[in-house]
N, C-alpha and C positions, 0 to 999 in steps of 0.2 A: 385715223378714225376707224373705230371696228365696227363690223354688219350691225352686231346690236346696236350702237348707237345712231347710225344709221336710219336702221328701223323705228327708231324710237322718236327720231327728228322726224320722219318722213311724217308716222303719226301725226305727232304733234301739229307740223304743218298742213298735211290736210284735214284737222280739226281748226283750227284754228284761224284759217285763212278766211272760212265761210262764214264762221259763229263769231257774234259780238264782239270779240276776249282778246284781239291784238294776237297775229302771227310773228311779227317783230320782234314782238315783248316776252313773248312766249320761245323762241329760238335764242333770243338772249341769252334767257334769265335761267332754261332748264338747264343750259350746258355749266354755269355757275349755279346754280342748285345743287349739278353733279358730281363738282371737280372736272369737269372736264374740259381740258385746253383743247386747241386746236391751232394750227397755224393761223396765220390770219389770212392766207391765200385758198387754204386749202378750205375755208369755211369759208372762204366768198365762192369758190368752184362749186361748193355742196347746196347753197341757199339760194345759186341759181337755179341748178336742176329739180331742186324740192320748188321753187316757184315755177317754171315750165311743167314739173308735174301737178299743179293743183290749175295753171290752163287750159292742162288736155282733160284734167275733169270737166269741168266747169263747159267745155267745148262739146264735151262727149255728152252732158247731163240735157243740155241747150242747144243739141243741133238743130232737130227739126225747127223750132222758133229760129237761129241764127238763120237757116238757110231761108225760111219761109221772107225773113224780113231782109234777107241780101236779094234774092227772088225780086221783091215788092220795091226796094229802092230802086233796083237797075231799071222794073217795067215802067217806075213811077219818070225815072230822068229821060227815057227814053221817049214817055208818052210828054213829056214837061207839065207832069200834072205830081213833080216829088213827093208832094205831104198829102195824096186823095186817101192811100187807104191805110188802113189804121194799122198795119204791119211795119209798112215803108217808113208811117210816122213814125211809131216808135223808135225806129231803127234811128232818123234823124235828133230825137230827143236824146238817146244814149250816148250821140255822138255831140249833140249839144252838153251834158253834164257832164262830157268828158273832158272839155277844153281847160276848165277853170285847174284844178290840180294837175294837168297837164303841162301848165303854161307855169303853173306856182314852181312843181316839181323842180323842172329844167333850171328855172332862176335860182334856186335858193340851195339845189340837189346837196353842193357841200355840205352848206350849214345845218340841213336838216340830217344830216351822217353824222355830224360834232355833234347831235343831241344823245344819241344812245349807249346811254351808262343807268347803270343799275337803279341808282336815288332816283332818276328822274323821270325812269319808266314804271316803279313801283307807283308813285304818287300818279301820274296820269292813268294807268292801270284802275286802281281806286276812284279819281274822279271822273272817268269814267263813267263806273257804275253809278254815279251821282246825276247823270246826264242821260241814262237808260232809264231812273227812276223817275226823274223829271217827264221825260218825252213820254214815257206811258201812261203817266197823269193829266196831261194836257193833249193828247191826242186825241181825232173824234173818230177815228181807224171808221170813214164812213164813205171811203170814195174806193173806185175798182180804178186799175192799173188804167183803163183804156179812158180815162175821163182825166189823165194827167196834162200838161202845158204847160206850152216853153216853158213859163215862166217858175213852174213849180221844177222843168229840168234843172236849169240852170242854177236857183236854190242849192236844190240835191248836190247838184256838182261842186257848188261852195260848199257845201257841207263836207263833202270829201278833201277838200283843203285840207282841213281839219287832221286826217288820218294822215299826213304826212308828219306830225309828232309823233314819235316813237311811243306805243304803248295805246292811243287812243282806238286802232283798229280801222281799219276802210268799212269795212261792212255794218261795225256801228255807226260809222259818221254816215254812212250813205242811208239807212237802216232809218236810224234817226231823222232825218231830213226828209225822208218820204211821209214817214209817221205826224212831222210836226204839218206836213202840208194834208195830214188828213187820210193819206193812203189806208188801205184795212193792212196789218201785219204782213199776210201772206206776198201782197200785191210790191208794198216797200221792199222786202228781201227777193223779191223776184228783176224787180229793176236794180237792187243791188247788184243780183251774181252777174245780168246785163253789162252792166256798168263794167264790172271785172274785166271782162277777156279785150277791152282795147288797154286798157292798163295794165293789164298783166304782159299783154302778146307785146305794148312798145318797152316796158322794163326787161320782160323776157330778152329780146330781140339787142337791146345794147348792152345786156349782161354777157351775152351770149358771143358777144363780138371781144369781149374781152376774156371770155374762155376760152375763146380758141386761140389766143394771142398768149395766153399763161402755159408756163412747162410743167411738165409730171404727170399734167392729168389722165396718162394712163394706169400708173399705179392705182390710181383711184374709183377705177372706170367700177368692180365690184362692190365698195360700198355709195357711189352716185347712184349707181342703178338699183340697187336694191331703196333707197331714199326716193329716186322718181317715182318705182312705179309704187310705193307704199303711198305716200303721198298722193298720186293719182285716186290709185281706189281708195284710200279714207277720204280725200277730197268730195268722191260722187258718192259716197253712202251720207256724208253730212251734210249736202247740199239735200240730199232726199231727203231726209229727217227732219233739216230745219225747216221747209217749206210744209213739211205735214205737222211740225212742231208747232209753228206761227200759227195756221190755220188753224187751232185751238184756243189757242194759251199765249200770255205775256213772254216778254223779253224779261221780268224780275229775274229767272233763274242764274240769266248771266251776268246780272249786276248784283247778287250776290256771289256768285263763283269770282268774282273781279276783285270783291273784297276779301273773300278768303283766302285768294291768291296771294293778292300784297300783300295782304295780314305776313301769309306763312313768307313770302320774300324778305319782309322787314325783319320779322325773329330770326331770322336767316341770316342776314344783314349784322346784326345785331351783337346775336352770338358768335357772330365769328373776329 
């Protein structure tokens, strides 16, 4: 793997990990868009550290809220009043929406590895976008983040199931799922990136146990590290874009970008 490509994954990856559009589908599909092989070790070593790079975004982007709502949990267990103030709760909603694809993940983790091949990430890719157009029609984007419950967590969290097929994306299914229980845009994508850093920090965390158990990875150390920290910073400049993005304007953009994607994957595909 050379710097430039590298670089180019890291991008990729921290665009794509926060926005709609499938980070999966997208590390796939570009390396086969480019010709570009890769061992199959040496791209599992690289698409960890491109995922612990878009954590410490995400971590760096949402401190203050993480610690303020770690702060509130510890004084709430301590005082045995867990759910009084609306930081602490939060904090137990995230960890409630987190259970469901947590528990799915672990069961099924093989099967859902058998699913990513080209044909099948192109087609979810696309309907996708079919499920972004949907949810923006039927949503009443009329509640704020602090009026959420259990029950609309736990939802959300099912809806992240969802993103364990290759190509649907975590942050549309979680994105989505906020929107259909009514969230305003900003507020969904805010409990989104939430959502992230236990999912990311326990996939980080056993990726990470099996990168230190693989040989070579010093050869490698110069283009990982140029991918983590590219990744990083594109990760917290689109986490800030998409939250001033939403706070405007629909989710269409990326359910059209979903289909022009596959479109150009399938001719791709096609021609070749």
């Amino acid at each position: 793997m050379t710097l430039f490509q590298a670089f180019v994954l890291g991008i990729v990856q921290g665009l794509t990990e926060f926005l709609p559009i499938s980070s999966t589908a997208h590390l796939i599909l570009i390396p086969w868009l480019f010709n570009w092989t890769f061992k199959e070790d040496v791209a599992f070593v690289f698409n960890v550290l491109l995922q612990v790079g878009t954590l410490t975004a995400v971590v760096a982007y949402f401190w203050k809220d993480l610690w303020k709502i770690a702060l509130a949990a510890l004084s709430g267990l301590r005082q045995g009043k867990p759910f009084e103030s609306t930081d602490a709760r939060l904090g137990w909603l995230v960890v409630a929406a987190t259970v469901p694809a947590g528990l799915i993940g672990l069961l099924f983790k093989r099967y859902v590895e058998d699913l990513q091949r080209q044909p099948l990430l192109i087609a979810t890719i696309v309907i996708g976008a079919a499920v972004l157009f949907l949810v923006e029609r039927i949503s009443k984007h009329n509640r704020n983040l602090d009026s959420l419950t259990w029950v609309d967590a736990v939802l959300i969290g099912c809806s992240q199931v969802l993103a364990l097929l290759p190509g649907v994306s975590r942050s549309a299914a979680t994105m989505s799922g906020g929107l259909v229980r009514g969230l305003k845009r900003e507020g969904a994508a805010r409990f989104s990136f939430l959502m992230s850093v236990p999912i990311l920090l326990a996939a980080s965390l056993l990726a990470l146990k099996d990168l230190i158990d693989l040989p070579g990875t010093k050869a490698l150390l110069p283009a990982l590290t140029v991918g983590f920290v590219t990744a990083a910073v594109v990760g917290f400049l689109s986490i800030h874009w998409l939250l001033g993005y939403l706070a405007r304007r629909s989710m269409y953009i990326f359910a059209w970008y979903r289909i022009g994607f596959g479109l150009l994957c399938l001719l791709v595909a096609l021609l070749r």
